[in-house]
C-alpha positions as a printed Julia matrix, in Angstrom:
336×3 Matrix{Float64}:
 109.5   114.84   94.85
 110.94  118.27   96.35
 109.83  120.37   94.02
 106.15  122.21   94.71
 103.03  121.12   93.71
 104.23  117.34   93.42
 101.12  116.3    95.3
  98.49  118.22   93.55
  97.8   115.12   91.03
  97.74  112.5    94.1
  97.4   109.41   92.23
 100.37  110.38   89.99
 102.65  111.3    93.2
 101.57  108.11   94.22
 102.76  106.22   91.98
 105.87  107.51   92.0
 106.7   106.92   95.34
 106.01  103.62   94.92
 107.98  103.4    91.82
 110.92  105.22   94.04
 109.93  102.67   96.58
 111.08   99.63   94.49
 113.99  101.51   92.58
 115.07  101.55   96.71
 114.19   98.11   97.13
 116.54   97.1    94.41
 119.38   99.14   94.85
 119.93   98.84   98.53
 120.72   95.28   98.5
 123.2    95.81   95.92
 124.67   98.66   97.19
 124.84   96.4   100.53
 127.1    93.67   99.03
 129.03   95.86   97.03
 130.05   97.33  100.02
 130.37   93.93  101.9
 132.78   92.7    99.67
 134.82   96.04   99.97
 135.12   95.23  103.72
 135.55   91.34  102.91
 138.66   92.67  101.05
 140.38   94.52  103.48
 139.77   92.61  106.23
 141.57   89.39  103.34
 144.52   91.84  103.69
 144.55   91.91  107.47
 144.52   88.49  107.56
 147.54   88.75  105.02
 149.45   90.26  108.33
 147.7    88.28  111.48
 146.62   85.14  110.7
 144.91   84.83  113.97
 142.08   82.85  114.77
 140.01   85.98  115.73
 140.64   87.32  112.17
 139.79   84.14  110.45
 136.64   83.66  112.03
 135.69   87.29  111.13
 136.09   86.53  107.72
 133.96   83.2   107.54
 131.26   84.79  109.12
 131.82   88.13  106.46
 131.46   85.61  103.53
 128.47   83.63  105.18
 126.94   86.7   105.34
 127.43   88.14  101.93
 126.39   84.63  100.66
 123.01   85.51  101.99
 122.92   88.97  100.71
 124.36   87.67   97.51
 121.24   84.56   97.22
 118.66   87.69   98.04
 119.91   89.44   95.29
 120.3    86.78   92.67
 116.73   86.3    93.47
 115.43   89.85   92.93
 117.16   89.5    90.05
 115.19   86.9    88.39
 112.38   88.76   88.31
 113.18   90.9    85.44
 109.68   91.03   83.8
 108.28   94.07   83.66
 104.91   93.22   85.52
 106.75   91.42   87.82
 106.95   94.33   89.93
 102.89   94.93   90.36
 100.96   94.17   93.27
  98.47   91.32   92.19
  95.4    89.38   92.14
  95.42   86.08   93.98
  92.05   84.28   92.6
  91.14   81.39   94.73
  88.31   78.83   93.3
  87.37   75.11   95.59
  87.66   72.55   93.76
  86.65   68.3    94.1
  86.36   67.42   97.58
  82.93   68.72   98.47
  83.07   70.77  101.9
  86.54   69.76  102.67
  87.61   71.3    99.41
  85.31   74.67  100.3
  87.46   74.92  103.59
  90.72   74.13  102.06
  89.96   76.89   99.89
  89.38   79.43  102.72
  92.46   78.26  104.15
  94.33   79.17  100.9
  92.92   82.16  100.92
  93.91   83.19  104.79
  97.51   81.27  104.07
  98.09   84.36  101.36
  96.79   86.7   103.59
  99.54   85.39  106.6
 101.94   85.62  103.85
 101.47   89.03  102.92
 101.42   90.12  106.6
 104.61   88.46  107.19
 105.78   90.75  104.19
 104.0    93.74  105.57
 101.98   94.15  102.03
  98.25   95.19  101.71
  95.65   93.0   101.51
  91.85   93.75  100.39
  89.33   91.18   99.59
  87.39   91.85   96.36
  84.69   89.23   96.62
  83.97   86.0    98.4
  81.36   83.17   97.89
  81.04   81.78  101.2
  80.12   77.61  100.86
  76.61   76.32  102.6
  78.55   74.73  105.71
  82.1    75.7   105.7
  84.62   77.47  103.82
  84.16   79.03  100.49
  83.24   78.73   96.96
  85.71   80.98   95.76
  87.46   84.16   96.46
  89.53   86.7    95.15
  91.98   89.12   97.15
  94.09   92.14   96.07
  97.16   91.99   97.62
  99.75   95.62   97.39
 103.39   95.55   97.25
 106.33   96.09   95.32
 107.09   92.87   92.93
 103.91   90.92   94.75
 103.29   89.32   91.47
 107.22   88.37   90.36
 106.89   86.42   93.89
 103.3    84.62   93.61
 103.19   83.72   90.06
 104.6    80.47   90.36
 101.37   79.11   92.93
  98.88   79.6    89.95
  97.72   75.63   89.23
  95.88   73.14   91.0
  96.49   72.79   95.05
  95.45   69.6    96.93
  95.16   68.66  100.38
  95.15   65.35  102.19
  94.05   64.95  105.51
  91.42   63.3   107.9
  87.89   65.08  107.12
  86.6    67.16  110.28
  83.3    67.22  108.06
  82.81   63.52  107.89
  81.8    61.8   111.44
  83.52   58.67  110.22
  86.58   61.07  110.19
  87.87   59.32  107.18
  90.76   60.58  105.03
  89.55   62.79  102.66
  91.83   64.38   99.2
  90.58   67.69   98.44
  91.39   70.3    95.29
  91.54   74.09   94.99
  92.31   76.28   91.88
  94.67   79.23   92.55
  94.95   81.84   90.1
  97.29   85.05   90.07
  97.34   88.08   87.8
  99.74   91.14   87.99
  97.38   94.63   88.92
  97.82   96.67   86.18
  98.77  100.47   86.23
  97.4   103.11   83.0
 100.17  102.27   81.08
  98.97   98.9    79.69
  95.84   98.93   77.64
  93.7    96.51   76.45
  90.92   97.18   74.04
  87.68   95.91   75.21
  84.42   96.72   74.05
  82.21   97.2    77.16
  79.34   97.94   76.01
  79.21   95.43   72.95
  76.75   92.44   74.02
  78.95   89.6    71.92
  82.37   90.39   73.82
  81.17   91.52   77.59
  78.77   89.87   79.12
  77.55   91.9    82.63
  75.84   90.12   85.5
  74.57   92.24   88.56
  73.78   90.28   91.69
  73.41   90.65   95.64
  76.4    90.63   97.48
  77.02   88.42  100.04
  79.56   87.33  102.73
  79.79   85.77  106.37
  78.21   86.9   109.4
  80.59   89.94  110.48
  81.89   91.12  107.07
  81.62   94.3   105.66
  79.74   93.5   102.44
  77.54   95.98  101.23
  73.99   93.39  101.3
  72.51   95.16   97.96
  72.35   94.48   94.41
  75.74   96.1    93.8
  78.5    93.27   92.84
  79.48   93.03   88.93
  80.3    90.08   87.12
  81.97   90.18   83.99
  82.51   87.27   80.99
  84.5    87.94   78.09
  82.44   85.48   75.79
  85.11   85.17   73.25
  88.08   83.6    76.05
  85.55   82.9    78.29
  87.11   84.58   81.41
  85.62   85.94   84.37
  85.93   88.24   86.96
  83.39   89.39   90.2
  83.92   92.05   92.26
  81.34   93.31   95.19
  83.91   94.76   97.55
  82.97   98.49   96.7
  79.64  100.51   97.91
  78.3   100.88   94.89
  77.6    99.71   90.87
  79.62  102.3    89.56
  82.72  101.58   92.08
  82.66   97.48   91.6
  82.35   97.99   87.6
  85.28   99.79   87.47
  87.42   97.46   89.67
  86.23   94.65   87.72
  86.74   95.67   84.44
  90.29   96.53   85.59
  90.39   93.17   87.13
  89.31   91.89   83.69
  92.1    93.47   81.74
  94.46   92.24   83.94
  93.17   88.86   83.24
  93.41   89.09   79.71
  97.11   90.52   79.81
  97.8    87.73   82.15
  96.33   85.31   79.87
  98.46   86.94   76.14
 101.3    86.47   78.46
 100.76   82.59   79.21
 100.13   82.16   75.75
 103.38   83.73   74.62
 105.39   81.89   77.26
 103.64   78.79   76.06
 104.63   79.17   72.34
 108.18   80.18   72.92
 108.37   77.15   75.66
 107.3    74.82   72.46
 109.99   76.49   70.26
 112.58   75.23   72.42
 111.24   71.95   72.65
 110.2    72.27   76.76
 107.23   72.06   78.3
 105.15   74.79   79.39
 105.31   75.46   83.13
 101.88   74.22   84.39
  99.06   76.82   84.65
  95.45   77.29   86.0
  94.08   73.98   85.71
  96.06   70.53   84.83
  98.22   68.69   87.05
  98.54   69.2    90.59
 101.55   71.91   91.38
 101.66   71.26   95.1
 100.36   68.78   98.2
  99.65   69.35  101.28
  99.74   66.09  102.92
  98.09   66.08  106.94
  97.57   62.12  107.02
  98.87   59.61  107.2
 102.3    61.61  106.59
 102.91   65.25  107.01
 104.93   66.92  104.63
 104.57   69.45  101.74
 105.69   69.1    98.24
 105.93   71.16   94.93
 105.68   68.68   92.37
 107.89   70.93   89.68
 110.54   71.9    92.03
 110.91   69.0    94.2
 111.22   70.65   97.27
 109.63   69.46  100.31
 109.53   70.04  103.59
 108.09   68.0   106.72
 105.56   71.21  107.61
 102.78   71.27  106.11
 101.0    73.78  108.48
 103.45   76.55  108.26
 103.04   76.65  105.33
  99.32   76.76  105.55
 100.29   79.62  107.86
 101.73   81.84  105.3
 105.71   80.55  105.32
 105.78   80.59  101.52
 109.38   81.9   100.94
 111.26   79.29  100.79
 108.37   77.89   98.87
 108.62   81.27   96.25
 112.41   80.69   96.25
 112.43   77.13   95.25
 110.13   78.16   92.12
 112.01   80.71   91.01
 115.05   79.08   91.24
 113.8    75.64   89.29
 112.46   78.11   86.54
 116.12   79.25   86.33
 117.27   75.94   85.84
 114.79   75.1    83.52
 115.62   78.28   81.41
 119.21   77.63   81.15
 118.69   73.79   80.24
 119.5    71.75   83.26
């Protein structure tokens, strides 16, 4: 990076500082508890000398801490997948429930969007249906950061929420769905081959944008939607100015989608070599509940884990959420 002329091909600097950005990311945590311990140690042979209560205590709280640093760690580590490092797309479809389910799906969307603020990652929404009353049809938002897609993976599947209706004037209790789907962005290094312009594999749709009063959607016939006829997968983008600009994203979008989809297929052949299930993916069982009435709570049905809070959640408090996945898929990869 010090040597001249490093930022005359921008997008290429780029990427490297991003790649130099998560080589950081990794390594300073490590470095961190390496040199932890080193301090644990000597202060072990103080303690050797002056048993002292002062000393003791210093060393509890040393190994408390490095217990922390030592659980962030083991978690980077398990995501060791080579696209779990990309930024990603977080694909957000309403499901049964009417209305209620069109809102729950805008609060999915705005509950990724908290999360990723939290984490201070980029955010950019690529297209939105907005629903007749409330809420939306479906959505789909771009969200930057270094292993965005390691940590999100695990909420692709089936979401439901249970609560009394604010859409129904009986106010009854009303179970709503929403599909979540997440793919990892995908840099030049991964190609796919596609042919574009070949009417049996890509089917192109051109329609008028749209979004809510106040958004920034360009109100012409400029968003793209794409079909690969022979998997039957689809993408829409209309975030861009322009044809040209929205074509490009989604056919990127649509690569992505197919990569995503080689890789669940992969996963779900090895999965039946050993004899195990496949982990549950767009579509299927529920993966999680969000329960407002008559209890409150929040549960991932694969991991078990629950908590009594269903709204911070809803407010973008996923990590203990992400680290409860990761860690059942660990489990479930060595057997127990």
């Amino acid at each position: 990076m010090g040597n001249p002329g490093f930022w005359d091909h921008q997008e290429k600097a780029q990427a490297q500082v991003t790649e130099l950005k998560t080589l950081n990311g990794t390594l300073k945590p490590i470095n961190e508890l390496y040199s932890g311990s080193e301090d644990l140690a000597v202060l072990i042979e103080f303690a050797e000398a002056d048993d002292s209560p002062e000393t003791t205590s210093e060393i509890v709280q040393t190994v408390e801490r490095l217990q922390i640093q030592y659980d962030a760690v083991e978690l980077q580590a398990m995501l060791s997948a080579p696209e779990d490092a990309n930024s990603a797309y977080v694909a957000v479809q309403a499901g049964e429930g009417g209305t209620d389910a069109q809102d729950f799906a805008e609060m999915l969307v705005r509950m990724y969007q908290r999360w990723a603020e939290r984490r201070g990652f980029a955010t950019e929404l690529l297209d939105s249906s907005p629903a007749e009353e409330a809420g939306i049809h479906s959505a789909t938002l771009l969200i930057r950061g270094a292993y965005v897609y390691g940590l999100l993976k695990g909420v692709t599947g089936i979401h439901r929420l249970i609560r009394m209706s604010p859409f129904d004037s009986a106010h009854r209790r009303q179970t709503s769905f929403a599909a979540v789907d997440v793919t990892p962005e995908l840099d030049d290094s991964i190609s796919i081959e596609i042919e574009w312009d070949d009417p049996k594999t890509i089917r192109e749709d051109i329609c008028r944008a749209s979004g809510a009063g106040g958004q920034k959607v360009n109100k012409t016939d400029s968003a793209i939607r794409l079909t690969h006829l022979p998997s039957n997968a689809v993408v829409q983008c209309q975030n861009e100015r322009s044809q040209h600009q929205n074509r490009a994203l989604a056919r990127k979008m649509m690569i992505a989608k197919l990569y995503k989809m080689e890789l669940d297929k992969r996963e779900a052949e090895s999965a039946a070599r050993r004899g195990q299930k496949s982990r549950i993916g767009f579509g299927g069982e529920t993966i999680r509940s969000y329960v407002l009435h008559p209890e409150s709570y929040c549960k991932d049905n694969r991991s078990d884990y629950k908590t009594a809070h269903p709204l911070a959640a809803l407010d973008g408090d996923l990590d203990p959420w992400i680290e409860a996945y990761l860690r059942w898929c660990l489990r479930v990869s060595q057997g127990k």
